[in-house]
C-alpha positions as CSV (number, residue, x, y, z in Angstrom):
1,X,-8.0,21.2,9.1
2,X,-7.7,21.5,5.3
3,X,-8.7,24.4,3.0
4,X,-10.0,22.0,0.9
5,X,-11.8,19.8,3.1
6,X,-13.5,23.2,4.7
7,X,-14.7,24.3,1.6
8,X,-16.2,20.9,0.4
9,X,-17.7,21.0,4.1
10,X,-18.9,24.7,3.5
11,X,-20.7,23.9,0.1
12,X,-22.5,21.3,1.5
13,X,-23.8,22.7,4.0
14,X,-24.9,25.3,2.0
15,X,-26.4,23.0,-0.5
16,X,-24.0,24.0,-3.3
17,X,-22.8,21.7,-5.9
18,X,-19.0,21.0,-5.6
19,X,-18.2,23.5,-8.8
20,X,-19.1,26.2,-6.6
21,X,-16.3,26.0,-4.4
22,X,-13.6,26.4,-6.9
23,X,-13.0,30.2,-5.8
24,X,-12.1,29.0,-2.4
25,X,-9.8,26.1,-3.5
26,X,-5.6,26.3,-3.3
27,X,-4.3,26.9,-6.6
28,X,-3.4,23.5,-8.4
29,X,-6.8,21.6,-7.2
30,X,-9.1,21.9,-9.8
31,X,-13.2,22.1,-9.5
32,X,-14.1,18.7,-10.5
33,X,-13.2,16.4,-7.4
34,X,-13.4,12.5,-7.4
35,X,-16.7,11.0,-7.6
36,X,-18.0,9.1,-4.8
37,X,-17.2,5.3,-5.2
38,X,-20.9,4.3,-4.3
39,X,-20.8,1.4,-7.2
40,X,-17.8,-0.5,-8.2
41,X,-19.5,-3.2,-10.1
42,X,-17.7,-4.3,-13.4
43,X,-15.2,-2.1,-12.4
44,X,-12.7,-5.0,-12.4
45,X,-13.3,-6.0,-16.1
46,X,-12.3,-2.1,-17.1
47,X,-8.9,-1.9,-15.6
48,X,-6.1,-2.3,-17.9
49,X,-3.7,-5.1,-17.6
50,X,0.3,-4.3,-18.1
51,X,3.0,-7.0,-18.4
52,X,4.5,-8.4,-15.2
53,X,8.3,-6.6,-16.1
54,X,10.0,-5.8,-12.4
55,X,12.6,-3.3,-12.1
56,X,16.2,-6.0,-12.0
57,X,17.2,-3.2,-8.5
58,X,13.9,-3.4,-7.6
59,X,14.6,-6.8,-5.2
60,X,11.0,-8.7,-5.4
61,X,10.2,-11.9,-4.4
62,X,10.5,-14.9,-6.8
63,X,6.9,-16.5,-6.4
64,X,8.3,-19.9,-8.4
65,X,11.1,-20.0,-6.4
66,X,9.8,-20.6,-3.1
67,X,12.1,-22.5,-1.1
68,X,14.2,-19.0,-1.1
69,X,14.5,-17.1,2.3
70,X,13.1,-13.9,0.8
71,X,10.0,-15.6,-0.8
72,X,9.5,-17.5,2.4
73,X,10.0,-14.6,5.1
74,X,7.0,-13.0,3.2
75,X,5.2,-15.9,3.2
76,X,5.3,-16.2,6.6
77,X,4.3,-12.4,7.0
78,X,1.2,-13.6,4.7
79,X,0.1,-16.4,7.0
80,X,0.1,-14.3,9.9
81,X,-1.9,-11.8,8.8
82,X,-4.2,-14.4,6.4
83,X,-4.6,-15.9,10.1
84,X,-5.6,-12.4,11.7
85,X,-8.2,-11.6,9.1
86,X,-10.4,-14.7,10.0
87,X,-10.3,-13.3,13.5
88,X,-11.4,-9.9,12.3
89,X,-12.7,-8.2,9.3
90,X,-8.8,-7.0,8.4
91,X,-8.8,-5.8,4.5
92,X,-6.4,-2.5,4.3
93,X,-3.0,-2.3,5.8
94,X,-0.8,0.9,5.9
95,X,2.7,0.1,5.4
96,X,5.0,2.8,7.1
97,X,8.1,3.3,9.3
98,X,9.9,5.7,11.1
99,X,12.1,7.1,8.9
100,X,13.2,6.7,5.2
101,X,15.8,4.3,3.7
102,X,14.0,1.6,5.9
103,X,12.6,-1.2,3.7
104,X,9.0,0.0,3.7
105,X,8.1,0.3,0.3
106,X,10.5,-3.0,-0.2
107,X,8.3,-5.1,2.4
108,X,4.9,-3.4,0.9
109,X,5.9,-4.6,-2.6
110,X,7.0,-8.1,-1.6
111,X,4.0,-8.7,0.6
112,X,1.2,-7.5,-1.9
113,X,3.0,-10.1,-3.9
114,X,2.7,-13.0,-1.7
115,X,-0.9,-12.1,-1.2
116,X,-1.5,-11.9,-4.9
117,X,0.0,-15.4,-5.2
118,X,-2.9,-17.3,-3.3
119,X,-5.6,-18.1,-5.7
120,X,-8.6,-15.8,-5.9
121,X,-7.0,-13.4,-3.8
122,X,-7.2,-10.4,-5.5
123,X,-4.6,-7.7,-4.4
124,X,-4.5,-3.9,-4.7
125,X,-0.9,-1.9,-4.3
126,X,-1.6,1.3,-3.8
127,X,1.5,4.0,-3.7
128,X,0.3,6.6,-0.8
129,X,3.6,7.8,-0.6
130,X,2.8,11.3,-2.9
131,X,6.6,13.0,-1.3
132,X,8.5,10.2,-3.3
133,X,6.4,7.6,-4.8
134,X,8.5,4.3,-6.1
135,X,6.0,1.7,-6.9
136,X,5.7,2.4,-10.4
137,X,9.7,2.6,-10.9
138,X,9.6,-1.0,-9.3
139,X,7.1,-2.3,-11.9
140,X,8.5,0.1,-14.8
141,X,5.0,1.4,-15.6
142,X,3.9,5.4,-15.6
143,X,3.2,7.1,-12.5
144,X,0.2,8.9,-13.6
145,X,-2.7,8.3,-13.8
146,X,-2.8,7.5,-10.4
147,X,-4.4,7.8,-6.9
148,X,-4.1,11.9,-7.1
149,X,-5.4,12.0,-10.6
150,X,-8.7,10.3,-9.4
151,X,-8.8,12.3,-6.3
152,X,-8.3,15.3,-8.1
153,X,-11.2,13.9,-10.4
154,X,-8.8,13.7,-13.5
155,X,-9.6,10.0,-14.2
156,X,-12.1,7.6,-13.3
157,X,-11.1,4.9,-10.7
158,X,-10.4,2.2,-12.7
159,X,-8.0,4.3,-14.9
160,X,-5.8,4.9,-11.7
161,X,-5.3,1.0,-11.5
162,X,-3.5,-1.4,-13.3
163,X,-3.7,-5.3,-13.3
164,X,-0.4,-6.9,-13.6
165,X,-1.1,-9.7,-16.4
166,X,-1.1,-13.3,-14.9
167,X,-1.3,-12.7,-11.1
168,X,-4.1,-11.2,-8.5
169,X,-1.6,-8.2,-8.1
170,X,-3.2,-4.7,-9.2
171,X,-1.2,-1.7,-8.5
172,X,-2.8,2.0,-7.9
173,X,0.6,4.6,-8.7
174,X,1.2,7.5,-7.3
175,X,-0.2,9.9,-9.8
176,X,1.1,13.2,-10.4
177,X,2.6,15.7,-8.1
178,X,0.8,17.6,-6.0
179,X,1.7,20.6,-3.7
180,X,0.6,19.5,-0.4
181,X,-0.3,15.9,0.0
182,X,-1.9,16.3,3.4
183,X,-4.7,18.2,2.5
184,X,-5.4,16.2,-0.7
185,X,-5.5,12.9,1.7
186,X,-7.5,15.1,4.1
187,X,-10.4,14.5,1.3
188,X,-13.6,12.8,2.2
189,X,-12.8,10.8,-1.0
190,X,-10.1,9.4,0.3
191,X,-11.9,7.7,3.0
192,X,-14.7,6.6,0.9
193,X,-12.6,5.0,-1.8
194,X,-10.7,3.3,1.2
195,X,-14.4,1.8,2.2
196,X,-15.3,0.9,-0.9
197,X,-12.5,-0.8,-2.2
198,X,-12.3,-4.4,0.2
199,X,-15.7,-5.0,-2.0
200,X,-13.5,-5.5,-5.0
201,X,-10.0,-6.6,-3.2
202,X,-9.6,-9.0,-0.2
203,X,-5.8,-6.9,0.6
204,X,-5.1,-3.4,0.1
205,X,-1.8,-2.6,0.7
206,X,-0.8,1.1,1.2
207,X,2.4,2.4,0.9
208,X,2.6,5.3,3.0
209,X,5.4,8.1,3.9
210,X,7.9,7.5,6.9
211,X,6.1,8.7,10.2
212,X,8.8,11.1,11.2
213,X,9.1,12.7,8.2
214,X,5.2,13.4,7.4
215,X,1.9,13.2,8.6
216,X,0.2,11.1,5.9
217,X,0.9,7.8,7.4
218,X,-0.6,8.5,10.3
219,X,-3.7,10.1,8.9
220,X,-3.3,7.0,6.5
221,X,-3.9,5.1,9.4
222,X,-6.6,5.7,11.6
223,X,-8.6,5.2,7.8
224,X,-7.4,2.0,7.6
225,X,-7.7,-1.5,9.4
226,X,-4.0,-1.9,10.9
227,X,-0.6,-0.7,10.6
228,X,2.5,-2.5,9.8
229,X,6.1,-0.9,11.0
230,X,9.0,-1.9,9.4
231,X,12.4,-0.9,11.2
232,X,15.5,-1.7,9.8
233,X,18.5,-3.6,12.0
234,X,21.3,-1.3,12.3
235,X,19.9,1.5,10.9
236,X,16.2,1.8,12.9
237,X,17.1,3.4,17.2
238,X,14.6,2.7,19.9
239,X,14.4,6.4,20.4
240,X,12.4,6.4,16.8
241,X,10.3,3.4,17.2
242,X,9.3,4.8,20.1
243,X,8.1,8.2,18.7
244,X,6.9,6.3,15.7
245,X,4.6,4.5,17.7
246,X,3.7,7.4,19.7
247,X,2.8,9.9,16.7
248,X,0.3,7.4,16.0
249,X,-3.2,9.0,16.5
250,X,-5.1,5.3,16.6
251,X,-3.3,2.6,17.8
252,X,-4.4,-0.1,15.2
253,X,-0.3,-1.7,14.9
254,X,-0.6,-5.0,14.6
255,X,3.1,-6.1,14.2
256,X,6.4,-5.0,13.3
257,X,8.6,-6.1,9.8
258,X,12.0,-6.2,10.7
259,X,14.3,-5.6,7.7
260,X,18.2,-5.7,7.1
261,X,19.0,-8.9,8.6
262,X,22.3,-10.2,7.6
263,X,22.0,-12.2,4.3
264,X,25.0,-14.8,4.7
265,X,23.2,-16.0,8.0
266,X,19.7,-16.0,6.5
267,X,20.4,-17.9,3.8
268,X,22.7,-20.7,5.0
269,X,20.0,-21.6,7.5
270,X,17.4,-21.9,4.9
271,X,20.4,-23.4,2.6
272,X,20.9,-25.9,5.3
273,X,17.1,-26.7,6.2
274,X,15.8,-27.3,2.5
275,X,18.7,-29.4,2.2
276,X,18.2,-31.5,4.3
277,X,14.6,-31.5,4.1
278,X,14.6,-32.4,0.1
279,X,17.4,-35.4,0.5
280,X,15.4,-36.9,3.2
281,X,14.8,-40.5,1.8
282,X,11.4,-41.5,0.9
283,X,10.0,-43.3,3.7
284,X,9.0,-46.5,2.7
285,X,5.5,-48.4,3.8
C-alpha cells in the first residue's frame, strides 16, 4: 500500500489535520492535498473554455463529416455503450490495452468526441496516463494544470479542466510530472473525484497506461464503472490479451476496440455503401 495513502490513513485516525502528515510524505508531494469534491455546483460555469484547434497527426474524428468510416466506427462504439448505460448506471470508462503503440489514447480521444457530439451530453476526457500523457499534445493546449496538480492540491478542480469551445467535450490533462504515479492514484481523492464527477458529466473517459506496462490501469479500474481494451490487428498476440485480461483485479470489461484494420478495405465498403445509399432515387408516392 502507499506511503502516502498510510499516512493520510494514520492522521486520521489520529484525528490530525492533513498538514500534519507532511514529515511522513515522499519528497515531491506537498502538505496541502486535494480537497474533497463534496459540492460541485457552479463548478461548470468556472471552467475555462479553449478553442477547438486539433493536432493535424493527431487523427480525430470529423464530427461534420459523418458518412466517413472513422466517424462512423465511433459512432457505432457510442451506440453500444449509450445502449448499455440505460441498462445500468454506466458513467466512467477506463480506456487501456495491453501494451503501448496500440490505439488506446487514439480510440479514447475519438470516442469522448462522439459522445460530446450528442446534444446535452456533457463529456469529460481525462488523461490518466501520468508515464506519457498525450491528450493535451492532441488538442495543443498545456499539460498542467491538470489531474496531478489538483490531486496534489495545487489547483482547484475546475482549473484542471478545460471546455473545448462549441462542443460538450471538456478535457482534464495530465498535469505535471510526478515521481511515482501509483501512489498518487492510490489517493482517496482519486476515488472521490471519480464519484463525484457523473453529477456534472454523463461520460468520463479515462485514458489510462497499457496494462502490461503499469499498474494504474488496473487500479484505474476497479474505481471505475467498465473497462474498454483496445488491441491492435497485427501488432496485439493472444498471449497479451490474455494476461491483459487476467491482471485485471475486477472484471468490469465490457468489450474490446479493435484497431489497425486495413484502411483500403474499410473505406471502399463504406465508399461503396453511401454510394449507393445517396443515389438511391427518391421513391415516389
Amino acid at each position: 500500500m502507499s506511503r502516502v495513502y498510510d499516512a493520510l490513513r494514520r492522521a486520521e485516525n489520529a484525528g490530525l489535520p492533513r498538514a500534519a502528515v507532511a514529515p511522513g510524505l515522499p519528497a515531491g508531494v506537498p502538505p496541502a492535498l486535494a480537497p474533497e469534491t463534496s459540492n460541485l455546483d457552479g463548478i461548470l460555469e468556472l471552467i475555462s473554455e479553449i478553442p477547438f484547434n486539433p493536432n493535424p497527426e493527431a487523427h480525430l474524428i470529423d464530427m461534420t463529416r459523418p458518412d466517413a468510416a472513422p466517424t462512423e466506427e465511433f459512432r457505432a462504439l457510442r451506440t453500444r455503450l449509450n445502449h448499455m448505460q440505460t441498462l445500468q448506471p454506466i458513467h466512467t470508462v477506463v480506456i487501456t490495452s495491453p501494451s503501448p503503440a496500440e490505439g488506446k489514447s487514439f480510440s479514447a480521444v475519438n470516442l469522448a468526441m462522439a459522445e460530446a457530439n450528442i446534444a446535452g451530453n456533457l463529456t469529460l476526457l481525462a488523461d490518466f496516463d501520468f508515464r506519457r500523457p498525450i491528450v493535451h499534445n492532441m488538442f495543443q493546449v498545456e499539460r498542467s494544470p491538470g489531474i496531478t496538480d489538483y490531486l496534489l492540491g495545487k489547483v482547484a478542480l475546475h482549473e484542471a479542466i478545460r471546455k473545448v469551445a462549441g462542443t460538450n467535450l471538456y478535457i482534464m490533462p495530465a498535469g505535471e510530472a510526478v515521481l511515482n504515479p501509483l501512489e498518487l492514484l492510490n489517493l482517496r481523492e482519486v476515488k472521490l473525484m471519480l464519484e463525484q464527477l457523473p453529477s456534472l458529466f454523463n461520460w468520463i473517459i479515462l485514458d489510462s497506461p497499457p496494462l502490461l506496462f503499469a499498474a494504474d490501469a488496473n487500479l484505474l479500474s476497479t474505481l471505475s464503472h467498465g473497462t474498454l481494451l483496445v488491441v491492435r490487428i497485427g501488432s496485439t498476440t493472444i498471449d497479451s490479451v490474455t494476461r491483459a485480461m487476467q491482471s485485471l483485479c475486477q472484471n468490469n470489461v465490457m468489450g474490446i476496440i479493435v484497431n489497425g484494420a486495413r484502411r483500403g478495405e474499410l473505406y471502399s465498403k463504406y465508399t461503396y455503401y453511401h454510394s449507393y445509399y445517396y443515389s438511391k432515387p427518391a421513391v415516389q408516392s
